[in-house]
N, C-alpha and C positions, 0 to 999 in steps of 0.2 A: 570739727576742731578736736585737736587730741593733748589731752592734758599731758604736759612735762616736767611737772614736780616743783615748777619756779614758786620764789616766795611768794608771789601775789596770790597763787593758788593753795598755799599753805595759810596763809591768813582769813584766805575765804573759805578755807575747811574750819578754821578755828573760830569764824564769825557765824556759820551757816550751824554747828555744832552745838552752837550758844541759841540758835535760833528753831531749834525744832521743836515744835509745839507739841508732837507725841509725846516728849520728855520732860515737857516743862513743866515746872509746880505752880508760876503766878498766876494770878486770879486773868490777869488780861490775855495769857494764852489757855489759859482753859476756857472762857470763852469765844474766843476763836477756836477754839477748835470745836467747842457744840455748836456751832454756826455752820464751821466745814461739814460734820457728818449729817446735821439737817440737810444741808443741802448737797452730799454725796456720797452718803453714808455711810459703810466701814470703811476709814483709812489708814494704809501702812505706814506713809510717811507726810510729812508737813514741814516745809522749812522756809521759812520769810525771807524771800530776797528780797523785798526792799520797805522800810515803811516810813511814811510821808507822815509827821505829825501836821495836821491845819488846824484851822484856829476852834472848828466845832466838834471835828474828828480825827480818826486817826485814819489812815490810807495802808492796808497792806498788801503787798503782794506775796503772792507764794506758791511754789511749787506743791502740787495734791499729787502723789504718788508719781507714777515715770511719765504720766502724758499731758496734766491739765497741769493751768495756772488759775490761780485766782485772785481777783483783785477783790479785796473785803474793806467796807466802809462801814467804822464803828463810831456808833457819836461818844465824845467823850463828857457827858452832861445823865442824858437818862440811858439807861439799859430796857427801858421802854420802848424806845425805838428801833424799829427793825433794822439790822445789817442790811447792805445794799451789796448785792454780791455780782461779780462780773465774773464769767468764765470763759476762756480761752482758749483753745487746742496748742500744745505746744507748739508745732510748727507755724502756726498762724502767730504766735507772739515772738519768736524767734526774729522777724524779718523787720528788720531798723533798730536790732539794740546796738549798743556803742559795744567794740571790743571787750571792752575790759567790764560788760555787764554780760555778754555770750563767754565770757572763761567762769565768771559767777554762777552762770545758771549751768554752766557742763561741770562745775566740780559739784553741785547741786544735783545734778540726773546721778553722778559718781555714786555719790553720798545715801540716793537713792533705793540704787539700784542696788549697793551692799547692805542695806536694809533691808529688803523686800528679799534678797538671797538668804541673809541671817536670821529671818524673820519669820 
């Protein structure tokens, strides 16, 4: 899929911008992100495409550098609790998202991949 500049991927650069835990100051993406490098150690970039609040945790997904996903289950009660973490190959997570979540995750590789150049 090749990006073409449309608003929808303007907004998902300005949501996904908002969402990168490399840069972020809150207490909830800083521990997400000691969660990430426990479990994959030094990382260039981290940006939440999607997160699920439920009623005990919080559900996120997100891209770990150009190739992995991660799905991270945080309780939102104790910090006692271990994170439950799922990981993915990109291409293995690619296959059955809706359209309009594959332009999300390729302005997301985009966004990436000028990181890790700039970086």
């Amino acid at each position: 899929m090749k990006l073409i500049g449309s608003k929808q991927e303007q907004d998902f650069r300005k949501e996904l911008a908002a969402s990168n835990i490399i840069m972020a100051q809150g207490d909830k993406e800083k521990a997400i992100l000691k969660v990430l490098r426990t479990t994959f150690g030094e990382i260039k970039t981290a940006y939440i495409l999607n997160w699920t609040p439920e009623q005990s945790e919080d559900i996120f997904t997100i891209l770990i550098d150009l190739d992995k996903i991660a799905k991270v289950e945080i309780s939102r009660f104790t910090h006692l609790e271990a994170p439950i973490i799922e990981t993915f190959k990109l291409r293995d997570f690619q296959k059955g998202l809706s359209k309009v979540f594959q332009i999300k995750l390729v302005v997301a590789i985009d966004m990436a991949q000028k990181d890790h150049y700039n970086g």
